[in-house]
C-alpha positions in Angstrom: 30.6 -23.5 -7.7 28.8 -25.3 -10.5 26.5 -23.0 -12.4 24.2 -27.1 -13.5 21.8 -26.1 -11.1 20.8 -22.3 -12.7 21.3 -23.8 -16.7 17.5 -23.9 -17.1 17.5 -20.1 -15.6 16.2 -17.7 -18.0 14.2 -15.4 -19.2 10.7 -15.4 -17.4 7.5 -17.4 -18.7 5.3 -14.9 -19.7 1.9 -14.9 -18.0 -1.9 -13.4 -18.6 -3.8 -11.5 -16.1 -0.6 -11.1 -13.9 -0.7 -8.0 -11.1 0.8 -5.7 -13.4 2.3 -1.9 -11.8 0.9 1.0 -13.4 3.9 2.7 -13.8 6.1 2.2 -17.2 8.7 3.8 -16.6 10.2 6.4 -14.3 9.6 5.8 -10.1 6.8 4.1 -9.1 4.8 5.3 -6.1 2.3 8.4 -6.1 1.3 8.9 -3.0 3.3 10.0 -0.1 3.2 7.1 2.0 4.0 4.1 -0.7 7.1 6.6 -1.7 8.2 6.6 1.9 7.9 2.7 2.0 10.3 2.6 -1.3 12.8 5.4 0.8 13.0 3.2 3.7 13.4 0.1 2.0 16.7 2.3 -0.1 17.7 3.6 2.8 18.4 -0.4 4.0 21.0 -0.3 1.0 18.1 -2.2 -1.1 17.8 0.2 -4.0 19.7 -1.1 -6.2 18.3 -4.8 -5.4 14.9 -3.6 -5.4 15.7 -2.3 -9.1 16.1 -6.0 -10.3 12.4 -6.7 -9.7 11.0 -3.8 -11.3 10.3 -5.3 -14.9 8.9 -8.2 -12.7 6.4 -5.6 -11.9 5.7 -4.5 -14.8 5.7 -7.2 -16.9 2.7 -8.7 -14.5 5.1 -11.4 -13.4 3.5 -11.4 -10.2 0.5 -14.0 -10.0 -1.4 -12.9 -6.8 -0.6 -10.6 -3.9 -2.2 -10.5 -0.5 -2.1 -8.3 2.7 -2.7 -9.7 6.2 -1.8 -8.4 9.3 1.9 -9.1 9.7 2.1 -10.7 6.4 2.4 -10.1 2.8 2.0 -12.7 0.3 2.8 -13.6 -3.2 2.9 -15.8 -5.6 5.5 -14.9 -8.7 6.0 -16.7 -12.3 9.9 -16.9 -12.9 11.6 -18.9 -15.6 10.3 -22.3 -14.1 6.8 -23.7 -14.8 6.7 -23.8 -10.9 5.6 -20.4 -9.6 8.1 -18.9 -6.1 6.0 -18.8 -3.0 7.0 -15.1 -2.0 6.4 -13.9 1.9 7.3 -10.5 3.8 6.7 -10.3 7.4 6.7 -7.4 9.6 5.3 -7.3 13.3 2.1 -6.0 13.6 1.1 -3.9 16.2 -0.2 -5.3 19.4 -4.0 -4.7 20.4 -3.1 -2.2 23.5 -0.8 -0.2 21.4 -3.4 -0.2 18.8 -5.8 1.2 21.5 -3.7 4.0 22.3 -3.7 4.9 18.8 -6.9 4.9 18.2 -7.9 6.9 21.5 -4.8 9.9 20.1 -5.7 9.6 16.4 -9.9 10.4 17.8 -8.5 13.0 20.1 -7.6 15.1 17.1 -10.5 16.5 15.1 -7.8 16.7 12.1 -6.9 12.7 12.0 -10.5 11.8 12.8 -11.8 13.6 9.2 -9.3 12.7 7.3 -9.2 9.0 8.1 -12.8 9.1 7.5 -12.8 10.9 4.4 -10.4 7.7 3.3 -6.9 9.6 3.1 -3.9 9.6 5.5 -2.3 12.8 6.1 1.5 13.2 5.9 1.7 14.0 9.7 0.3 10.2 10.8 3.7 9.2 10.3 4.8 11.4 13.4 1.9 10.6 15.2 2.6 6.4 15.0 6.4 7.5 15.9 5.5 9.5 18.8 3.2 6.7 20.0 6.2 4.6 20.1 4.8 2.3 16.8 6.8 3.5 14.0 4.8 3.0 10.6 7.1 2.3 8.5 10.1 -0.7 9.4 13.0 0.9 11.0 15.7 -1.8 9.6 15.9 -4.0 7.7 16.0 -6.7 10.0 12.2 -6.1 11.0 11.6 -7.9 8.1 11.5 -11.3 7.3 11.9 -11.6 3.5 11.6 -15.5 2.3 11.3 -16.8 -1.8 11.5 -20.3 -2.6 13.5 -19.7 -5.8 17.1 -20.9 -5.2 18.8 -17.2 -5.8 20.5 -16.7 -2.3 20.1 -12.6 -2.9 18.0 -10.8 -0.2 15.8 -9.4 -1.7 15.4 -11.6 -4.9 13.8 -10.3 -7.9 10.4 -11.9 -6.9 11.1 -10.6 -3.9 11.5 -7.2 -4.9 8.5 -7.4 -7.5 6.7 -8.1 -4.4 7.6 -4.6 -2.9 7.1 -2.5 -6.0 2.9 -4.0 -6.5 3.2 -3.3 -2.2 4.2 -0.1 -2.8 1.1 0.2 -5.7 -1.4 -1.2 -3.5 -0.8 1.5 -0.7 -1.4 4.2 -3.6 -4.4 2.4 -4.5 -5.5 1.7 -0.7 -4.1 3.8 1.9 -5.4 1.5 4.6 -3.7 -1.6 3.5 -0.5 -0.1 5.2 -2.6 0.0 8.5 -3.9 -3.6 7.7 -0.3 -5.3 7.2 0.6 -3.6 10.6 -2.4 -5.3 12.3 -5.6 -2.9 12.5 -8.4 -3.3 9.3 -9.7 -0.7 7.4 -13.6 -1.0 9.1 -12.6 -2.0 12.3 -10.3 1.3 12.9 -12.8 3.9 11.5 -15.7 2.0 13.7 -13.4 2.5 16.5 -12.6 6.4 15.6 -16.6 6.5 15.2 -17.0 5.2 18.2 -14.7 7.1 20.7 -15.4 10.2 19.2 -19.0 10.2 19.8 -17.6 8.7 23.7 -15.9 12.2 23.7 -18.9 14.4 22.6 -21.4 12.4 24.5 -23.4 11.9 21.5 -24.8 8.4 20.4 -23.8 6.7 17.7 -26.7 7.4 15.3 -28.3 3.8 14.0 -27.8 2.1 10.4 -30.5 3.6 8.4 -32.9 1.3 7.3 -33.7 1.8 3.8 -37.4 2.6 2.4 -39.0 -0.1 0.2 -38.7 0.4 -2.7 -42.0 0.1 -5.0 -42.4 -1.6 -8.4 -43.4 -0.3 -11.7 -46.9 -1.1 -10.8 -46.7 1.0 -7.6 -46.5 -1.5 -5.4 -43.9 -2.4 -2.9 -41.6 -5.0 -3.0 -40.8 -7.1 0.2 -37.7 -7.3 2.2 -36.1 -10.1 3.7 -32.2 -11.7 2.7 -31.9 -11.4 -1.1 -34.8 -8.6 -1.6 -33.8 -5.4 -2.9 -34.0 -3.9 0.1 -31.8 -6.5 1.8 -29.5 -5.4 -1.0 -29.8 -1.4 -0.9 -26.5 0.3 -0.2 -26.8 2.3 2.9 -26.6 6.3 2.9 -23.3 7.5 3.8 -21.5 11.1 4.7 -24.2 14.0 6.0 -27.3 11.7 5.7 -25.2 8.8 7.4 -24.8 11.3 9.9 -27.9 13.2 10.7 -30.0 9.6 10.5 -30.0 9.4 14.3 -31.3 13.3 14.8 -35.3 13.7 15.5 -37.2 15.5 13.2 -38.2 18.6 15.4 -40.3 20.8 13.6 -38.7 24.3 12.9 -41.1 26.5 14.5 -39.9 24.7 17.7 -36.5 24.6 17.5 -36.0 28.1 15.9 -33.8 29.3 19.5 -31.5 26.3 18.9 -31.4 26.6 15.1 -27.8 27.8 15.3 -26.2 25.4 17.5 -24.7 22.5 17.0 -26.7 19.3 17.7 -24.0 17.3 19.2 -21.2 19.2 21.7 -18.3 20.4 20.4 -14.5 19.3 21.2 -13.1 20.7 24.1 -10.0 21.3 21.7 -9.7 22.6 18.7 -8.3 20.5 15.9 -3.8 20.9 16.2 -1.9 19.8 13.0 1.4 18.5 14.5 3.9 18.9 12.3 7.2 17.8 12.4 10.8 19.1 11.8 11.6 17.1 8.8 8.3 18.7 6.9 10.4 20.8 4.6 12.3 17.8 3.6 8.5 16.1 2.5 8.0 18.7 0.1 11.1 19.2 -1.2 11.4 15.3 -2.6 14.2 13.2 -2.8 17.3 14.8 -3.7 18.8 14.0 -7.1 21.1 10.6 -7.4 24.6 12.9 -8.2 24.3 14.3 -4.5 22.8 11.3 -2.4 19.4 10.6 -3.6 16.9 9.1 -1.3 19.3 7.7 0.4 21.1 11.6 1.9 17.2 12.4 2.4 16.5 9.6 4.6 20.0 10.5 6.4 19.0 14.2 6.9 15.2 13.5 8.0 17.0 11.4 10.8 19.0 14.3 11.5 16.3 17.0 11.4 14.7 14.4 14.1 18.0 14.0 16.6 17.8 17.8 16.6 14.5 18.2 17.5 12.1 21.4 16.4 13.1 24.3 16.2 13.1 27.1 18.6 10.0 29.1 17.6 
């Protein structure tokens, strides 16, 4: 085959204000779940492709990246003045299955405050398995990788520069893995808002409206779209949360002082773990005995056999 058509193939234009990955040097990935993205993605006999777009990364090669529900998209600078149109689709997760999600992930006191609190615990992974809606891409064929460079390697070095800022923007934002498998960051906590006050029969409390606020000359300032009022961020956490609750005067509510104003669970919170938790905290074994590749093997083994006899 002629090599005419790569000649002009090079060393990449360098570019200003590219998405560039934190990391300089060593893995990238901090958090648990955009390392678990990278191990799948190795354990698809990727690794060493995905290596090829790493100085991509971190040379802030890649242009723009966004995340949609089923999509990721990106544009990447290469040798040619023309920047590659990069795309990586993955099925997103139908609305019903969503539901069910939702409905199990409020059930449990534990996923409810932690998703609130803006932080996925280790054990959603098991939870989206169990639910038959595994989180992360089981094969590599769940993914439809396409470039419009002419290298015919899947995944390309744009490609693959796409992953590593994929991987960084799930450390960065958690919920952006929930978003490219089809459920938004505000819709799924308003939902787990929602159903668990359904299950403690309270009422969601109201958006605070905030007071006026008063200028230097003591007066106040009106409202209306544009005021600062209309611009006033609203409280969150504890006063978020006890905005709906009357203002009962101690003296009348001292028999009542100690219980809780909205019922209780049924249940108490249950932290599900799985068999392959050792494994999580152990890290990837080193590269002379397997590397992520043997740990992705033995987590599916842990699995086959099931938990342990306790």
């Amino acid at each position: 085959m002629s090599t005419d058509r790569f000649a002009d193939y090079g060393r990449p234009r360098r570019v200003d204000g590219g998405l560039r990955a934190r990391s300089a040097r060593g893995a990238i990935g901090r958090s648990w779940w955009s390392r678990r993205f990278l191990e799948v993605l190795e354990s698809f006999a990727l690794g060493t492709r995905l290596t090829r777009g790493r100085s991509y990364a971190r040379a802030g090669q890649v242009l723009r990246l966004d995340i949609a529900p089923g999509l990721v998209s990106a544009v990447v600078q290469g040798s040619r003045p023309q920047p590659y149109e990069v795309s990586i689709a993955l099925a997103p997760f139908p609305a019903a299955l969503w539901s069910r999600i939702e409905a199990e992930l409020a059930g449990q006191a534990f996923f409810s405050a932690r998703l609130l609190a803006g932080d996925l615990p280790d054990e959603l992974e098991e939870l989206f398995a169990a639910a038959g809606a595994p989180l992360f891409p089981t094969g590599v064929d769940e993914l439809t990788q396409r470039c419009s460079c002419p290298d015919f390697a899947v995944p390309c070095k744009h490609l693959a520069a796409t992953f590593y800022l994929l991987a960084e923007a799930f450390d960065a934002d958690p919920f952006e893995l929930l978003h490219w498998r089809g459920r938004a960051r505000a819709d799924l906590l308003e939902q787990l808002r929602a159903r668990r006050a359904e299950a403690t029969g309270a009422e969601l409390p109201p958006e605070p409206v905030p007071a006026a606020p008063e200028d230097p000359d003591g007066e106040s300032i009106p409202d209306g779209p544009g005021s600062l009022v209309d611009a006033a961020v609203a409280p969150a956490g504890a006063a978020r949360a006890l905005a709906g609750l009357s203002a009962t005067p101690l003296a009348e509510a001292v028999d009542r002082f100690w219980l809780s104003p909205v019922p209780l669970p049924d249940r108490p919170p249950r932290l599900a773990t799985g068999p392959d938790l050792l494994l999580r905290q152990l890290g990837p074994p080193a590269p002379a005995i397997g590397g992520p590749g043997l740990l992705e093997r033995l987590r599916r083994a842990y699995r086959a056999f099931g938990p342990a006899d306790r």
